[in-house]
C-alpha positions in Angstrom: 75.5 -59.4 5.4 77.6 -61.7 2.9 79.2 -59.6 0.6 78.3 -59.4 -3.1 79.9 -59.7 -6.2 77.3 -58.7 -9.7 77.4 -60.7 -13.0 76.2 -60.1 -16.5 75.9 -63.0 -18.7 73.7 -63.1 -21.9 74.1 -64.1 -25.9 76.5 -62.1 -28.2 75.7 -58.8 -29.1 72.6 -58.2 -26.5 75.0 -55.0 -24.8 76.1 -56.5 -21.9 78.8 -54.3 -21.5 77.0 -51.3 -22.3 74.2 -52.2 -19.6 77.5 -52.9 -17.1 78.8 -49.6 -18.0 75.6 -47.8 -17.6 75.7 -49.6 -14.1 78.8 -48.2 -13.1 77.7 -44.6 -14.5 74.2 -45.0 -12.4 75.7 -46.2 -9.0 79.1 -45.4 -8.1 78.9 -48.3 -5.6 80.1 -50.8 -8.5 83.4 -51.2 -9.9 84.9 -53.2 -13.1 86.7 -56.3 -12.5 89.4 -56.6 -14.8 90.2 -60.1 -16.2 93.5 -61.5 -16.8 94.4 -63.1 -20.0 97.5 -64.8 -21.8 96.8 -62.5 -25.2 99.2 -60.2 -26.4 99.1 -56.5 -25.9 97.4 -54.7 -28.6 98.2 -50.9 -29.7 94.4 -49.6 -29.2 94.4 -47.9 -25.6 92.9 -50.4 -23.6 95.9 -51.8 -22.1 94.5 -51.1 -18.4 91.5 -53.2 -19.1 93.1 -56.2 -18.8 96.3 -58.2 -16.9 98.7 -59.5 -19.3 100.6 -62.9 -17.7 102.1 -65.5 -19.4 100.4 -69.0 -19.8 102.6 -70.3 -16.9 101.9 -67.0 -14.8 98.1 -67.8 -15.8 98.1 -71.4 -14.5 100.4 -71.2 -11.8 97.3 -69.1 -10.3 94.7 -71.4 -11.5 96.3 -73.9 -9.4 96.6 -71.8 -6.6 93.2 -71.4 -6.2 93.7 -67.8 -7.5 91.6 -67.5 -10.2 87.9 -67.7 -9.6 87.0 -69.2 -13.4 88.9 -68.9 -16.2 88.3 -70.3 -20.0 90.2 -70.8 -23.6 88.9 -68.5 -26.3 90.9 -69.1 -29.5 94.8 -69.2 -28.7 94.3 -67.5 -25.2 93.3 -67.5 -22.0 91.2 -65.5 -19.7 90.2 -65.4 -15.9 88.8 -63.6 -13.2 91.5 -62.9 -10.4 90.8 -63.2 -6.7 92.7 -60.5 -6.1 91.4 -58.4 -8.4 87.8 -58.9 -6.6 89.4 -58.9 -2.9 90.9 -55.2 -4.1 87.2 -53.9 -4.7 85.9 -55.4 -1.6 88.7 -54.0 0.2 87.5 -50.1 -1.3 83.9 -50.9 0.3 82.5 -51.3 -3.6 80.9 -54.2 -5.4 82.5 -56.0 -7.7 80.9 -56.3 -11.4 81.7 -58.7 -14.4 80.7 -59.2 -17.6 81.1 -63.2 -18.3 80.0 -65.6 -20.6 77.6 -69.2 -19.7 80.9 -71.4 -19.2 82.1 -67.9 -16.6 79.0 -68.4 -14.5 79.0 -72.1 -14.7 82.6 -71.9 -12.9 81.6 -69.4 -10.3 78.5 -70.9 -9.3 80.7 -74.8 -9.0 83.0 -72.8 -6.4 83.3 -71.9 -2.9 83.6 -68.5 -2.3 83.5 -66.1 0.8 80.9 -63.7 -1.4 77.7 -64.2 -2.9 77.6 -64.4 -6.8 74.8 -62.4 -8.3 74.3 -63.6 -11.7 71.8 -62.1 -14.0 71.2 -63.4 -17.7 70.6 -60.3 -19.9 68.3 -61.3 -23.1 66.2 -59.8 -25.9 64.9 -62.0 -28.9 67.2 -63.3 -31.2 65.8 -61.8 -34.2 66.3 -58.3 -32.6 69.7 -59.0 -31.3 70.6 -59.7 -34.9 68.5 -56.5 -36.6 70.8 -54.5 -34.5 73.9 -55.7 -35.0 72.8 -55.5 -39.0 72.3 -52.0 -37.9 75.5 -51.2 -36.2 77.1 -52.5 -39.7 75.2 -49.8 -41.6 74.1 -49.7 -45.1 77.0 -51.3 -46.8 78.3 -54.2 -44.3 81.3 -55.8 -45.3 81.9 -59.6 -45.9 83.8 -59.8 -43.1 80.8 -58.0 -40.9 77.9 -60.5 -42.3 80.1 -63.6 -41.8 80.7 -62.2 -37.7 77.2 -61.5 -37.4 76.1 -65.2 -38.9 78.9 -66.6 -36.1 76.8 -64.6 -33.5 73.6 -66.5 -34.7 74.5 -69.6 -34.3 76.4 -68.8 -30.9 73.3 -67.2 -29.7 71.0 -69.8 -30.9 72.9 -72.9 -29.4 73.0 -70.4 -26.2 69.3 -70.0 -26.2 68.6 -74.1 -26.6 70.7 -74.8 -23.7 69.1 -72.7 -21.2 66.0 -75.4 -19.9 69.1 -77.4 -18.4 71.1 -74.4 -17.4 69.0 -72.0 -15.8 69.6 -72.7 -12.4 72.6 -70.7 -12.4 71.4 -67.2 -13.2 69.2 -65.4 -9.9 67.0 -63.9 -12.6 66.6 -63.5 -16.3 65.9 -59.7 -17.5 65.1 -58.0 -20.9 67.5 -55.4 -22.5 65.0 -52.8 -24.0 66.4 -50.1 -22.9 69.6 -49.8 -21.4 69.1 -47.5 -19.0 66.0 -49.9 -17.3 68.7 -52.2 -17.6 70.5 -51.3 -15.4 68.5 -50.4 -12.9 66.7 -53.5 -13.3 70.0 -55.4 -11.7 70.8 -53.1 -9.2 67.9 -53.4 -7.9 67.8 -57.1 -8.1 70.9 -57.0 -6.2 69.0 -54.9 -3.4 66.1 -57.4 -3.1 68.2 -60.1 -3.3 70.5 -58.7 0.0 67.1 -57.9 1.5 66.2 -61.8 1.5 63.6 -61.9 -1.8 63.7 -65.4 -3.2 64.4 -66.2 -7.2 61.1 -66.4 -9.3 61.5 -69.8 -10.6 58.0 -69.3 -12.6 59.4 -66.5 -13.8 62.3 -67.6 -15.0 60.6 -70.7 -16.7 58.5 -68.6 -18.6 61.9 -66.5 -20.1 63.6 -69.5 -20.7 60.6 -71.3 -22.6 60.3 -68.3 -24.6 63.5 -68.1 -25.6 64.0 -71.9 -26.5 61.6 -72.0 -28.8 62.8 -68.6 -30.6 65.7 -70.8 -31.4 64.3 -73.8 -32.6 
């Protein structure tokens, strides 16, 4: 059997991580890749979370072949390293990344010895953006509305360009709870290893639904 790698894409502020953290907590088969990326090191305890290169360490591996996508937010850099995936393998686990639409776009345009399982975690806009209201509680600053209006229209120019993207992702699921979540793509993972085939009606309903939420 082709090994596996699991990816969670979806808009801004649906819990990806959480739901990939939840994964890891459920199934101890799964393991966190860690991304590299040209940003400085911050003083807030997650220095292990990530690989710190330069911009000439980071592109003298893009064209080596060993990064598996990479992209530019802001001023920096980020990417997925080979070797960071080849690692997990190497343990007898499965590799699991949280990445954005332009992530999986990248994976799914390469050639890789492993099978890219990529999900596409949703929930309706207008709840997305209820709870992120909510996680800013009662008296949101400036700064908080104007970071949840970015989200918006992130997610909402997300959302429109799913009928011509949907290809990518091996199924779409619904982030009600986070627990179901997660075992929602764990088990996708299972039937897709035990040779189910993608619900393409499926999958146009989701995405139909989710345009017009964003018109």
């Amino acid at each position: 059997m082709m090994k596996s790698i699991v990816v969670i894409v979806g808009p801004s502020g649906v819990g990806k991580s959480t739901v990939a953290y939840k994964m890891l907590e459920l199934d101890g088969r799964f393991e966190f890749v860690r991304s590299a990326t040209t940003r400085p090191r911050r003083d807030d305890g997650k220095t292990d979370e990530y690989i710190y290169l330069t911009e000439k360490e980071f592109f003298d591996r893009v064209e080596n072949g060993k990064m598996l996508e990479h992209m530019r937010y802001g001023d920096n850099y980020y990417g997925t390293p080979a070797s960071e995936v080849e690692s997990i393998f190497s343990e007898g686990k499965i590799p699991l990344l949280v990445l954005d639409i332009n992530g999986a776009k990248s994976l799914r345009a390469g050639n890789f010895p492993f099978r890219s399982v990529i999900v596409y975690v949703y929930e309706m806009l207008d709840v997305i953006i209820d709870r992120l209201v909510a996680r800013a509680g009662d008296t949101p600053t400036q700064k908080e509305l104007e970071n949840i209006e970015k989200r918006k229209v992130l997610n909402i120019a997300d959302y429109r360009s799913l009928p011509e993207i949907s290809h990518l992702f091996d199924d779409f699921i619904r982030n009600v709870s986070v627990d179901e979540t997660a075992l929602a793509v764990i088990k996708l993972l299972a039937d897709i290893q035990n040779g189910k085939e993608r619900d393409g009606e499926k999958i146009d309903t989701v995405v139909d639904e989710l345009y017009s939420s964003a018109k």
